[in-house]
C-alpha positions as CSV (number, residue, x, y, z in Angstrom):
1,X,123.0,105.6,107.5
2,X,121.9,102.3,107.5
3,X,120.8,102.1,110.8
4,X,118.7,104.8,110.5
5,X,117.0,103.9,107.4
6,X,115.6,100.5,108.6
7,X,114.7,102.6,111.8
8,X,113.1,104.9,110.2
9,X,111.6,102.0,107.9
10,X,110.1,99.9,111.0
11,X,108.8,102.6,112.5
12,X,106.7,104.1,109.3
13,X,105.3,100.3,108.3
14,X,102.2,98.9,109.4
15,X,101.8,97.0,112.5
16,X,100.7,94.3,110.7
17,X,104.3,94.4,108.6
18,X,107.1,95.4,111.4
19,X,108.2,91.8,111.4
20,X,108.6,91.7,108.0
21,X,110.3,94.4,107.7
22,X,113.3,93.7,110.5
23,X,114.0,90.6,107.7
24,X,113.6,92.0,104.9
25,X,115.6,94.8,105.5
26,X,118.3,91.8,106.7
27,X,117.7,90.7,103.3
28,X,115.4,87.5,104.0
29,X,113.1,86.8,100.7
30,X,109.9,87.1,100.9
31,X,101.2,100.3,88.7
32,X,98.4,101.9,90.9
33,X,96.0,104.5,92.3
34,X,96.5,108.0,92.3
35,X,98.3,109.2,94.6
36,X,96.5,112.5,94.9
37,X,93.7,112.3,98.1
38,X,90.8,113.5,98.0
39,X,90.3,116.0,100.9
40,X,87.1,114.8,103.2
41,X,86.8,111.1,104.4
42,X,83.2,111.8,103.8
43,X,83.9,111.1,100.4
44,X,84.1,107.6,100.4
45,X,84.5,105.6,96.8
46,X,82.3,103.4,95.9
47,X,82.5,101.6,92.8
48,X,80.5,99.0,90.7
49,X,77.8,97.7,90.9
50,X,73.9,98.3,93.3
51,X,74.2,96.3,96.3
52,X,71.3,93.6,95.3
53,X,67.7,93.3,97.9
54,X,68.7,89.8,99.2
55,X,72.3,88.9,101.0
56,X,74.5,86.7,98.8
57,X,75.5,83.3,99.8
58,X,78.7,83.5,101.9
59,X,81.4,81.1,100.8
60,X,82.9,78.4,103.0
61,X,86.7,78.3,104.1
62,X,87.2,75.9,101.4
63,X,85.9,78.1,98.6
64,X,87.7,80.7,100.1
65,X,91.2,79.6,99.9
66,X,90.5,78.5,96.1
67,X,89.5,81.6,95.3
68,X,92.7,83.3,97.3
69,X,95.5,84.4,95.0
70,X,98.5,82.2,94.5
71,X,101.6,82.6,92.1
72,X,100.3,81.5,89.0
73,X,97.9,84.6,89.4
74,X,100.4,87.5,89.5
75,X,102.4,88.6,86.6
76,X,105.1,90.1,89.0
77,X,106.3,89.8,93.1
78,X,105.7,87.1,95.0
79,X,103.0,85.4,96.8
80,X,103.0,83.8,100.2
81,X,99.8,81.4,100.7
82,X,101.1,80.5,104.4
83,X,101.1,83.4,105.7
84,X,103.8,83.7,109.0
85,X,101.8,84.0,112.5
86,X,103.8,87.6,112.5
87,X,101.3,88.7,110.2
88,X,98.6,87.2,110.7
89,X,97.0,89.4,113.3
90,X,93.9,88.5,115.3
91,X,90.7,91.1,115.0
92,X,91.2,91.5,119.0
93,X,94.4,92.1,119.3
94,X,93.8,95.6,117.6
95,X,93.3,98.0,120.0
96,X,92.3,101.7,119.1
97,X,92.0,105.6,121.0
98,X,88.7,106.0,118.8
99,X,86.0,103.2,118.7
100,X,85.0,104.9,115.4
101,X,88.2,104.3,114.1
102,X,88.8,100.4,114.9
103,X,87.6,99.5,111.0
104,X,90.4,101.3,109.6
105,X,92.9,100.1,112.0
106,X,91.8,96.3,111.0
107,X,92.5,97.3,107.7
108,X,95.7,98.9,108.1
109,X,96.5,96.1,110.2
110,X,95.6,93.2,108.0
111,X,92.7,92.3,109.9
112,X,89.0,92.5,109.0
113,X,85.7,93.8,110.1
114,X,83.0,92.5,112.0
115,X,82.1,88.6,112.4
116,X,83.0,86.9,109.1
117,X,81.7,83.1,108.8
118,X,85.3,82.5,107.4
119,X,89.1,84.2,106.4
120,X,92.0,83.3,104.7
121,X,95.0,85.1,104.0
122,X,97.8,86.0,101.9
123,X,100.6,88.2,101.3
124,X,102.4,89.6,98.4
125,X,105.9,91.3,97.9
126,X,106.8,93.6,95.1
127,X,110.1,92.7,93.0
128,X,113.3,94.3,94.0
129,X,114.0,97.2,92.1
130,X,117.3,98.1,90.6
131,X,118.7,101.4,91.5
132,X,119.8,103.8,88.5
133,X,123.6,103.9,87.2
134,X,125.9,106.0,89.5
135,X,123.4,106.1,92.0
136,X,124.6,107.0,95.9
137,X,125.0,104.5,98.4
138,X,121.9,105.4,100.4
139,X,120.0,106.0,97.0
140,X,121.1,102.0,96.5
141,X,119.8,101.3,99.8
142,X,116.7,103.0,99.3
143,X,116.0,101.3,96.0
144,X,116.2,97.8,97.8
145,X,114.3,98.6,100.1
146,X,111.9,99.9,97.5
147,X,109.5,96.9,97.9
148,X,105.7,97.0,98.7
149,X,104.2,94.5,101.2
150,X,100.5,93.7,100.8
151,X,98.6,91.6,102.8
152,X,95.8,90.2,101.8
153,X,92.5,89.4,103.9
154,X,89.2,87.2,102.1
155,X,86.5,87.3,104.4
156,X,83.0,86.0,103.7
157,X,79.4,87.0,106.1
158,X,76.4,85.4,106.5
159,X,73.5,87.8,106.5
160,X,74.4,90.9,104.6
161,X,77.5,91.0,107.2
162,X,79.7,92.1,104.4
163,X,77.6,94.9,102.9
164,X,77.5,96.4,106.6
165,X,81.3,95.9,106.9
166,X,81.7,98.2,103.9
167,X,79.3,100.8,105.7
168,X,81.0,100.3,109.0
169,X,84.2,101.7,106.6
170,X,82.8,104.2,104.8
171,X,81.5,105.7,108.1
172,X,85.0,105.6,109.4
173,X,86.5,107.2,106.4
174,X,84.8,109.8,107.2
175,X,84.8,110.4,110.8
176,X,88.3,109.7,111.5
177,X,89.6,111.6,108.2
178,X,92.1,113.8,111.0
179,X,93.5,110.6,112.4
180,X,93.5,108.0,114.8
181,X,96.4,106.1,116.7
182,X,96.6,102.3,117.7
183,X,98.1,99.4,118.8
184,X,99.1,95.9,118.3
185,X,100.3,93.9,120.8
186,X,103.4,96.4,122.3
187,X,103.0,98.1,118.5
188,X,102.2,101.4,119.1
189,X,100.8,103.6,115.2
190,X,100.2,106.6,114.8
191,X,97.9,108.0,111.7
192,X,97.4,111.5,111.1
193,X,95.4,112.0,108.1
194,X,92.9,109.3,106.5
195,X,91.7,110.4,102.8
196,X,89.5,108.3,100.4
197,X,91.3,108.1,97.0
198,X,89.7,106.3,93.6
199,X,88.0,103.1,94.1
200,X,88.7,100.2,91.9
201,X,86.0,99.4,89.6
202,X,84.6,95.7,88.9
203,X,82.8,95.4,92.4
204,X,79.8,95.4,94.2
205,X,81.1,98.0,96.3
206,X,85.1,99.3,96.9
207,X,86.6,102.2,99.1
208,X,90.6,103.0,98.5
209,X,92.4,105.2,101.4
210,X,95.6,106.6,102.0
211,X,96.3,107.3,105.1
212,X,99.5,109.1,106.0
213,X,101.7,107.8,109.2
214,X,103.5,109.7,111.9
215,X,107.0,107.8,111.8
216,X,109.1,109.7,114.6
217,X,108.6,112.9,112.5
218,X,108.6,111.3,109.3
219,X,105.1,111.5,107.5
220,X,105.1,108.0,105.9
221,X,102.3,106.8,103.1
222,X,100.6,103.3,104.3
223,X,97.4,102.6,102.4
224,X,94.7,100.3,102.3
225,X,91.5,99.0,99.9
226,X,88.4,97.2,100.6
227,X,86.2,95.2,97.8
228,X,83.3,93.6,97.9
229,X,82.1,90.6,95.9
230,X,78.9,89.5,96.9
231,X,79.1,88.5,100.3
232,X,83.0,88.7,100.2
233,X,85.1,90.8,101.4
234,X,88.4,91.4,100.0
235,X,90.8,93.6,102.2
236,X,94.5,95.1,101.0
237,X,96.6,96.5,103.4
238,X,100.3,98.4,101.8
239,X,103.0,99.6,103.1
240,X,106.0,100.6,101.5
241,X,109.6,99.8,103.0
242,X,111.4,102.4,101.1
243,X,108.6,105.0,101.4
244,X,108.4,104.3,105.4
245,X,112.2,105.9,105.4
246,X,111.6,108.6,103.2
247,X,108.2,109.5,103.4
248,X,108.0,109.7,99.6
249,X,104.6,108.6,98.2
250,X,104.5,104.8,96.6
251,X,101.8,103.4,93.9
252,X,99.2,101.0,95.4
253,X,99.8,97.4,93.4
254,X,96.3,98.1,91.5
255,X,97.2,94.5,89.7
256,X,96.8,92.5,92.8
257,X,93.1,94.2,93.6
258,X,92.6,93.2,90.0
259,X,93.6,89.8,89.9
260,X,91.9,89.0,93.2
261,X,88.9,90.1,92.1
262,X,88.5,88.0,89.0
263,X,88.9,84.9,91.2
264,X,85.6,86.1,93.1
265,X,82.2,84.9,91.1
C-alpha cells in the first residue's frame, strides 16, 4: 500500500514538486477557494482593481526579495526562502504540445511568464495533519501525506510586461480549457481539464485555475493563481500530496495569496 500511494503521489504532483515529494513522502521536513470550477476557460477571473494608462515602476531584485514572504508572515506551515535547485525550474526548460498552452505550464510548474526584469522565489508547506481516532492504516498514511506544497514565484516587468503576462494567461485559460500535456526535463504531465475558479480580490488583476491531472488513471487536482500588483507579478503553483493519491479535491491555501499580497505596495 505504501508503495503505491507515493507512486501514485509522484506521479499526480506538479513537475515542479516531484522532488519534493520522493522526500517528503520519506518523511524529510520541509482555508481556500472553491473548489467548484467554472466550466469555460473563457471565463477568466479578474479581480480588483482597472489596470491604470501608464506601466508601473517594476521593482528591483532587492525590493523583490523584501517583499517575498518569510516565516514571520504566515500564521501556519512553513516557509522556505532558499528554495532547492529541484524546484526552482528555469522558464526554458518547460517544454509544451500546445504553444498556446506554455503560460499555464509555467505556472503549474513554478515558473513565470514572459521576460521579467527580476524573480525571486519561495516555497511553502502546509502543517501535518493528524488523522482522526481509529483511523485505518492507509487513512493514516493518507493524512500525512495530507500536506500542500506551494511555490511561490515574484516577478516584476518593465514596460507593461506584467499586465500582458496576465493577458497572455487569461488567453490560455481559455484556449486550452480541454487540456494540455508537458514536460520538464525527463518529467512528462499530463492535464486534462483547465477551469478558471474565483479570483482573489485585493489586486490589480488575479486569475485562479484548477486544473485536473491525468496521474496513471488517477484524475488528480493541481491548481494554480496569478496576481498582479502593479508591475508585479505574483505566481502560486499547488499541489497536494495526499490528493495526488487519491484524486480527492484539496483547498487552495487562500492565506498565503493573502499575505503575499499585502507585502506588495
Amino acid at each position: 500500500m505504501r508503495s503505491l500511494v507515493v507512486r501514485r503521489t509522484a506521479l499526480a504532483a506538479s513537475a515542479a514538486a516531484l522532488a519534493l515529494l520522493v522526500t517528503a513522502c520519506g518523511g524529510s521536513s520541509d482555508g481556500g477557494s472553491d473548489s467548484s470550477d467554472k466550466a469555460g476557460g473563457d471565463k477568466a477571473a479578474q479581480a480588483g482593481k482597472t489596470p491604470s494608462a501608464a506601466p508601473a515602476k517594476a521593482l528591483t531584485a532587492g525590493e523583490l526579495e523584501k517583499a517575498a514572504l518569510t516565516q514571520a508572515d504566515v500564521k501556519s506551515g512553513k516557509v522556505t526562502t532558499k528554495v532547492p535547485a529541484a524546484e526552482d525550474i528555469a522558464q526554458d526548460k518547460v517544454r509544451t504540445d500546445n504553444p498556446a498552452c506554455d503560460p499555464l505550464a509555467h505556472l503549474q510548474a513554478g515558473s513565470y511568464v514572459g521576460k521579467p526584469s527580476a524573480t525571486v522565489k519561495r516555497s511553502w508547506l502546509g502543517d501535518v495533519q493528524k488523522p482522526e481516532a481509529g483511523a485505518k492504516p492507509e487513512e493514516v498514511m493518507l493524512a500525512a501525506l495530507d500536506r500542500t506544497k506551494v511555490i511561490v514565484t515574484l516577478a516584476s516587468y518593465e514596460d507593461g510586461g506584467a499586465e500582458q503576462a496576465m493577458k497572455d494567461l487569461t488567453k490560455a485559460a481559455a484556449a486550452c480549457s480541454g487540456g494540455f500535456g508537458y514536460a520538464v526535463n525527463s518529467d512528462k504531465v499530463k492535464i486534462v481539464k483547465v477551469a478558471t475558479t474565483d479570483a482573489p480580490q485585493g489586486a490589480d488583476e488575479a486569475l485562479a485555475v484548477n486544473e485536473t491531472m491525468d496521474a496513471e488513471g488517477v484524475k488528480a487536482p493541481v491548481k494554480g493563481v496569478v496576481v498582479r500588483k502593479g508591475a508585479t507579478l505574483a505566481y502560486f503553483s499547488a499541489v497536494n500530496l495526499a490528493s495526488g493519491a487519491s484524486g480527492k479535491d484539496f483547498a487552495f491555501p487562500a492565506e498565503i495569496v493573502d499575505a503575499q499580497l499585502a507585502k506588495l505596495k
